[in-house]
Structures are given as C-alpha cells and as structure tokens.
N, C-alpha and C positions, 0 to 999 in steps of 0.2 A: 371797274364800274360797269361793265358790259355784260356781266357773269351775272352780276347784282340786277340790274333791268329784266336780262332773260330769263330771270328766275320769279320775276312777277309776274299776278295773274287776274284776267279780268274780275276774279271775283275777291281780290282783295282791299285791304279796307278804304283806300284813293278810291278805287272806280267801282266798287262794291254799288252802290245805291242806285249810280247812271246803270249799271248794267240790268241789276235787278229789273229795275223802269224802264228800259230799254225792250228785254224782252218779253214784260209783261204788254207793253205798248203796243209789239208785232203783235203777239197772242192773241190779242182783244180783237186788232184788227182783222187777223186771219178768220177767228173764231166768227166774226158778222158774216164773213163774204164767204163762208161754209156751211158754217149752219142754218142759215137761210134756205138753201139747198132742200133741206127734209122739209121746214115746214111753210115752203113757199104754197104749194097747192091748196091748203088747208087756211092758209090767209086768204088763198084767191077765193075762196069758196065763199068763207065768211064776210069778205067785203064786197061778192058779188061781183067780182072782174078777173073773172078766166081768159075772157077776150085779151089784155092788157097782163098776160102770165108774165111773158118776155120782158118787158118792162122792171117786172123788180130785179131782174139780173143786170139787163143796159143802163138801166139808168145808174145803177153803184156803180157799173166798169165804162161807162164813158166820164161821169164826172171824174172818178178816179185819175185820169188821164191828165184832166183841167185843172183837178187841184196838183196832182206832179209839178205839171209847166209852171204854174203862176208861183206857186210856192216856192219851185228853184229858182226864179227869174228873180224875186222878191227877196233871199232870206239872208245874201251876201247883202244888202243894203238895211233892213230892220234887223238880222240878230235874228240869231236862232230862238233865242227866248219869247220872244214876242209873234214869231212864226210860227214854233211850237205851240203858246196860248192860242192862237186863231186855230189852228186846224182842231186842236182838240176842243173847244167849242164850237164849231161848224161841225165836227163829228159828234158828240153828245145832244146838239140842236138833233142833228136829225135823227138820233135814237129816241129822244122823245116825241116826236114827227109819227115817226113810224109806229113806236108802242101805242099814241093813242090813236090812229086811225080811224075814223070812221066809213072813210070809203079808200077805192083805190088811186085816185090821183093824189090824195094826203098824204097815202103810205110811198110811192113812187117819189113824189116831193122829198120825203124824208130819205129816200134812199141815194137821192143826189145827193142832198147835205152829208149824209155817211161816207158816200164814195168820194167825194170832195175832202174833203177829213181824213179818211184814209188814204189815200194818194198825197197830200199832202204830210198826214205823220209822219210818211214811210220816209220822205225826201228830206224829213226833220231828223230822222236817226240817221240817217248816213252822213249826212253833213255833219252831224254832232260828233258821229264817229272819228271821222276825219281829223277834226280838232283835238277832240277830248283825249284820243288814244294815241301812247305811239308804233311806230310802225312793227314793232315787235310784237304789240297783241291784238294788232289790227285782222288778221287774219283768224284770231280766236274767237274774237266777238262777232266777224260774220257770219262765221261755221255756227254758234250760238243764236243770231239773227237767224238763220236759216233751220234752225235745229226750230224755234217758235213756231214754226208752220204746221212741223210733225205731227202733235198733239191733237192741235184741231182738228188738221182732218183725218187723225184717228176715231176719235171721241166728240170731235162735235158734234156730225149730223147726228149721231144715236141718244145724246144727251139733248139736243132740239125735239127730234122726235117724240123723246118721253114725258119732254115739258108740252109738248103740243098734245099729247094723247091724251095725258093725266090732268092736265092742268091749262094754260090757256099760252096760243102762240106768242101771245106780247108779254112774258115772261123770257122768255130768247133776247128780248132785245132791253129788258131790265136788266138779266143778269150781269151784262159787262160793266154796266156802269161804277160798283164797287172797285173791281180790278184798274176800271181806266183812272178813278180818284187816287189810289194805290199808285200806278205808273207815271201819273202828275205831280204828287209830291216825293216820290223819288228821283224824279227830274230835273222838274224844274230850276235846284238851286245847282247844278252844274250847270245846268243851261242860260244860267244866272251869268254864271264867270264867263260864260262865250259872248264879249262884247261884238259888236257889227264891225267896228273898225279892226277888229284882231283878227275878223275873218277875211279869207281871201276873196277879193270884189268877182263877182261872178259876171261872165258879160254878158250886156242887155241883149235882148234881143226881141223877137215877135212871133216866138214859140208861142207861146201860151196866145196870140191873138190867133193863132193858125188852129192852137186846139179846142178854142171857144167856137170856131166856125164850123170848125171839124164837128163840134158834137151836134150845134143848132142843125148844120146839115144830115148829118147821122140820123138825128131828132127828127126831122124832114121826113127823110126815106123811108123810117119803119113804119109811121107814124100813118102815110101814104098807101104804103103794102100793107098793111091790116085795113086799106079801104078801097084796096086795089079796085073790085067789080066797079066802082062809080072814076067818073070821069075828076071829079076831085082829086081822088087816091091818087089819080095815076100823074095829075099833075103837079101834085106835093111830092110824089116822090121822084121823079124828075127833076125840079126843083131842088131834091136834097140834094142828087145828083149829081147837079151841076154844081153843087157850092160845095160839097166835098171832094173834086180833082186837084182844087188848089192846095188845099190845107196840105192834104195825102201828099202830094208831087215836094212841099216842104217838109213834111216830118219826117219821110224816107229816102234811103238813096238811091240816086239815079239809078234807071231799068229798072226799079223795082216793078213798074206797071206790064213792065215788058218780059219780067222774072229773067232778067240779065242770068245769064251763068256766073259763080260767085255768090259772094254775097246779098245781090239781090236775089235771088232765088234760094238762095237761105232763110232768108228773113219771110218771103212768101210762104216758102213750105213750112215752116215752124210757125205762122203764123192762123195758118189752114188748120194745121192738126191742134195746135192749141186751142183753136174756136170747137172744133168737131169735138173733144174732149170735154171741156167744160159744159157743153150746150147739151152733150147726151146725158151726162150726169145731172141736169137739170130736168130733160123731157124722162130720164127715165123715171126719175124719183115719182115725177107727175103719171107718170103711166101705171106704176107701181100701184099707186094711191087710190087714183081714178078709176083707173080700170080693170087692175086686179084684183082691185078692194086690201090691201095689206094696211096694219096700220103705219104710221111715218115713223115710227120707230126699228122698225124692222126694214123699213125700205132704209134708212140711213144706214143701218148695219151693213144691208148689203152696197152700200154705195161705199163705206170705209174698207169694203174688199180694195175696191180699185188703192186707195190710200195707201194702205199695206203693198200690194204688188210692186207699186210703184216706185217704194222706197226698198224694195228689193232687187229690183232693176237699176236702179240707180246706184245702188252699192255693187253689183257687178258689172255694170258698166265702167263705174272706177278701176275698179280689177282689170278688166280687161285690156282700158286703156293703159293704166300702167305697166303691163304684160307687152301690150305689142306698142308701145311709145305714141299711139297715136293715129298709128297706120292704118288701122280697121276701122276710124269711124266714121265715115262714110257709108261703108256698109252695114254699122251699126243703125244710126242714122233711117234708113231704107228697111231694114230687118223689123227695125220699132216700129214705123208706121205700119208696112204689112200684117204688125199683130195687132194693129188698132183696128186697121181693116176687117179682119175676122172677127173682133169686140164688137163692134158697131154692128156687122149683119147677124151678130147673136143676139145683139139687143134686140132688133128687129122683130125676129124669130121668137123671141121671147113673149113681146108684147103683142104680138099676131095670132099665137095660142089661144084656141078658145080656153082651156084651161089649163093651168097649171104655166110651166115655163120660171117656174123661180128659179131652178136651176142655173136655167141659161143664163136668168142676168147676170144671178153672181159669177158663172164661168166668164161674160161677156164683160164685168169689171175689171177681175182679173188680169185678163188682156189686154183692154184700152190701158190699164193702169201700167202693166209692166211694159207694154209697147212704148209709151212716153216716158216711162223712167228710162228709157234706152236712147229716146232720140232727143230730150229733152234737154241734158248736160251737156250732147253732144252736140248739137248744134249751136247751144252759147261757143262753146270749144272754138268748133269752126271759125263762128263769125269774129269774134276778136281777135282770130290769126290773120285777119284783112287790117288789123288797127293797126297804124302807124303811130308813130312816139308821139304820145297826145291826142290820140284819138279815142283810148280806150272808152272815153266817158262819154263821147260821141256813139259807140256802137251798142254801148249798155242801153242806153237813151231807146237805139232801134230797138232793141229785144224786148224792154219792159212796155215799151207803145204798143207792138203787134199782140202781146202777152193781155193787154188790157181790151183793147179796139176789136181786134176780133172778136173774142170770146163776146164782146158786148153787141156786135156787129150780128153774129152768127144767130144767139140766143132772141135777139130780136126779129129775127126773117123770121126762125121758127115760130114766136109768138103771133106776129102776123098771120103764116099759113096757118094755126089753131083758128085765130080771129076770123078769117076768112072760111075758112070749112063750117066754123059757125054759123055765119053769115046764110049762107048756102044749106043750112040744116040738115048737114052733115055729121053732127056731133062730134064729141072732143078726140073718141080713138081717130078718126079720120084726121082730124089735126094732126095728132102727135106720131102718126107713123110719117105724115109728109114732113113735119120738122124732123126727124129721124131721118128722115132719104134725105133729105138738106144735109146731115150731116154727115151722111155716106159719100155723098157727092164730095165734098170738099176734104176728104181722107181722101179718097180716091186721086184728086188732083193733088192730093200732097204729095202722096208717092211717087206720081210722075215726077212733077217738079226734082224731089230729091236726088234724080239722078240729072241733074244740073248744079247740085251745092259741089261745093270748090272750095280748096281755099287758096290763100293770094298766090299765085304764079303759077297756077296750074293749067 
C-alpha cells in the first residue's frame, strides 16, 4: 500500500484539477504584484499622480498582510470554500477597480481590494493543501507552488510592458481575469468536499485586529511623509507612529525592535533587504521610464535580469548548503547582501548619468537579484532553526509579515520623498535618487545587522 501512494503524483487524475487551480491561482496572483512593476509609471502619468507613485506598491503589500490575518483567523470556522469564494471576489472587485480608473485614488482603492484577495488566496491554497494532499505529495505541490512565481517574474514585467507600449495599461489588469475564472472552476469543487467541521479549528486570536491597526497606522505615516514640509504631515505621521509600536511589538518577536541577536535580528535584516530589493526594482523601472526615456518594455526586460540571477543564486545556494550541511550560511547570508550593496550603488550610478548608463542597470540587477537568491532561502533556513515542535507556523507567519510590510513600508517612504521633492520643485530625478539612497541605507543596515543572525544556541 505504501509503494502504491508513493508512486502518485500531484498531477494525477484525484488531484489533477485542484492542482492545475492551484497554480494557475499563484500565477495570476504573482503575475498582478509583478507586472505592475513596468507599467506602474505610465499609470501614474496618465492618471496624473506621480506624487502618490508609492501607493500603488503599499497599498497591495499592506492589504495583503490584512487579508493573510483575517482570512487565517476566519477559514477554520467558514470552510475553505466559502473563504476561497470571498477572497477571489475581493481580488476580481479590485481588478476591475483598478482597470477602470479614472484617477489615482480609484486605482490605489482597487489595489487594496487586489492585495486583500491576494493575501488571502495565498492562505486559501495552503490551507487546502494541508487537507486536500497527503503528506507524501505535500512537498511536491509546494516545490510546484513555488515553481508559479518563476514565470512571472520572468515574463511578466516584459509582457506588461508591451501591453502598456502597444496597447493600453488596463489591459494588464484585464488579462488575468480569464486565467483566475479557469483557477475557480478547477477549484472550487475540491474545495467543495473541504467541509469547516473536517478542518482543523484554528485558534482565534486578534492578529488580524493588530494588522488592521498596523496598516491604518502605516496609512498614517506615509500619508504624513509625503506632507512632511507642513505641520499637518508631521502630525499624521507621528500619529501613524504611535499606533504602529503596538501592532509591530504583536506581530513579531520579542527584541525584534532591539534586533536581539538570533532570531530577531534575522527577521530585521531580511526584512531590510527584502524592502531595499523590491522598492529599487520599483524606483528603477520609474527612473528608467522617466528619465531615461526607455520604453516599459525594455525597462521590464532589464528588471527580469534581476528574476533570472536570482533564481541562479538560489539554485547554488542549495548546492552549497548541501555541500557544507549548513555550516556556511551565515556567511552566505552576509556575502548576499554585500552583493546587493554594489547592485543598489550601480543602480544609482546608473540613474545619475547624464547619458547612457543601461548598462549599469542591467549589471546592477544582476547583483541585487543574485545577492537575495543567496540570502533569501537562507535566512528562512536560519530562522526555522529557532522553531520549536509547533512553532514552525509561528516563524513562517514572521517571514511572510516582514516579506509583505516592509517592502510596502519601504516603497512608500520612497514615494513620499518623490512627493515631497515635488512639492519643493525639485522635479521627479530628485525624488527618485533620494528614494534610491532610502534604499542604500537600509541594505546597508542589513549587512550590519547580519552579523548578529544566529541560530538557536549560539
């Protein structure tokens, strides 16, 4: 009987449909929260809020956060089925939100309902996993789950790009729609058979009101810092401030604020370099666009350098670790951000040229990309070697939170500092080199920090 089980495979004709759905369902959702990427600039143009760039990034990765919480807290008591139906309509609401926009707080709006939706999918296939699969192919279909990322950001931002160049940017946010109705009715009738009572009760708790506060506050601060010069700004974001210490002090663990040696100082510095990564790949696409005049189709090609690197880094880093058992990642760890470091001051260098400088970016992808394929696996690594039996899903919880919050965190300071150099009529390169030195900064502190990651008993 055990020969017979190990010789099944996710893709036959039992779990054939859920799976198909399954990673059509990542796809769609990776494919939004990438391909946005190329033709975020070219939306801001056209709706007239460059000031509020930042925004279409934060607002998908802070909701994202909120639909995670509420959606996990919720889906042991309604049923995946019915958990599944909300998020994918809270995620389709706001693809048509965003495609018909007329200005930019419509399209920002629409981007919450997206990141809501997706944050919630994501917590809908893992949980389905858990049931649906046994633990023999459970390991297959995440490798598969994980494998859905690839694609996009190979192929999305250049495939955005050319619908934005040729044809019109709300066309990006049409095309998922066929693939998500495709992913729904391959789902949904497995998701059928996963009744509420057959799932295991997940316990309540007041996550999700910590990460409602979290974002209002969040929402506060940026909001604040793009109006910094007036006395307003400065009292909104203060205000965020103060209502974001509580949530934070709940979402993460203790010393985190202190960057404990350990674990907390794990989760800080991977949580630095994951904001400094996604946020440059944002500003630079916009610098690319704006001020080096490129069309978005070519700035996406060179932003899918980093994609590629990345996922070459990653594949040696496995190598690696399974060569020296483990022993070296720390220094891998360390070695990765240092290459991110010289990615980011190329970016810089790039965008600072009076002409020319494509080069650089693409070298300066390159780098960031394969520098976080090095530190990026390896710091999950780490930090789960702090879990205790039964905590794994506790420390997963820390990685995908700093993995969403920063990056949303990060990309909105930089929006701000554009807003404000605005403001001061200093025009957009002025912005986007100071959101770039924002993000040098916070590489920079990653590095340090990482020679304080640890893991348990060290």
């Amino acid at each position: 009987m055990e020969q017979g089980e190990s010789k099944v495979g996710i893709f036959d004709a039992g779990y054939r449909a859920l799976t198909i759905g399954i990673i059509l369902a990542v796809t769609t959702v990776a494919f939004e929260g990438l391909a946005i990427t190329t033709i975020a600039p070219d939306l801001a143009q056209h709706l007239k809020g460059i000031s509020l760039y930042g925004w279409i990034f934060s607002a998908f990765l802070l909701s994202q956060i909120l639909g995670t919480m509420v959606i996990g807290q919720q889906i042991g008591k309604i049923g995946v089925y019915r958990s599944f139906s909300l998020s994918i309509v809270l995620f389709v609401a706001g693809i048509l939100i965003a495609a018909t926009s007329v200005n930019m707080p419509m399209l920002i709006a629409g981007r919450a309902f997206q990141g809501f939706g997706a944050g919630a999918i994501v917590t809908c296939v893992y949980y389905s996993i858990t049931l649906s699969y046994p633990d023999a192919l459970r390991t297959k279909i995440l490798a598969a789950f994980s494998s859905a990322y690839i694609l996009p950001a190979l192929i999305g931002p250049y495939i955005a790009g050319l619908l934005a160049e040729y044809v019109s940017w709300r066309f990006v946010f049409w095309l998922v729609l066929p693939l998500i109705a495709l992913a729904v009715l391959l789902t949904l009738p497995s998701f059928r058979k996963l009744q509420a009572d057959s799932a295991p009760v997940m316990k309540s708790g007041r996550k999700e009101g910590y990460a409602l506060w979290l974002t209002i506050g969040t929402g506060l601060l940026l909001s604040g810092l793009g109006f910094i010069s007036g006395w307003k700004g400065i009292a909104l974001a203060l205000i965020g401030l103060i209502v974001m210490v509580r949530p934070l002090r709940q979402l993460l663990p203790a010393g985190t604020f202190s960057a404990k040696k350990g674990l907390p100082a794990t989760i800080v510095s991977r949580g630095l370099y994951v904001a400094c990564y996604v946020a440059t790949e944002s500003y630079v696409v916009l610098a690319l666009t704006e001020v080096k005049g490129l069309p978005a189709d070519l700035a996406g090609l060179i932003v899918a350098a980093g994609a590629l690197s990345w996922s070459a880094a990653a594949w040696l880093q496995s190598k690696l670790d399974e060569k020296d058992s483990g022993r070296g990642r720390k220094q891998r760890i360390t070695a990765g951000i240092g290459l991110m470091i010289v990615g980011v001051s190329l970016v810089i260098t790039s965008v600072g040229l009076e002409s020319g400088g494509i080069g650089f970016a693409v070298i300066s992808q390159i780098f960031t990309g394969f520098g976080i394929g090095l530190a990026n696996p390896t710091t999950g690594a780490i930090a789960l070697q702090h879990a205790r039996p039964g905590e794994e899903g506790e420390i997963s919880s820390y990685l995908q939170f700093v993995d969403a919050f920063c990056p949303g965190l990060s990309i909105g300071i930089g929006g701000a500092l554009i807003a404000v150099s605005g403001h001061f009529s200093q025009g957009i390169f002025t912005g986007i080199m100071l959101a770039l030195f924002a993000q040098l900064l916070f590489i920079v502190l990653s590095f340090l920090l990482s020679f304080r990651i640890a893991k348990r008993g060290d």
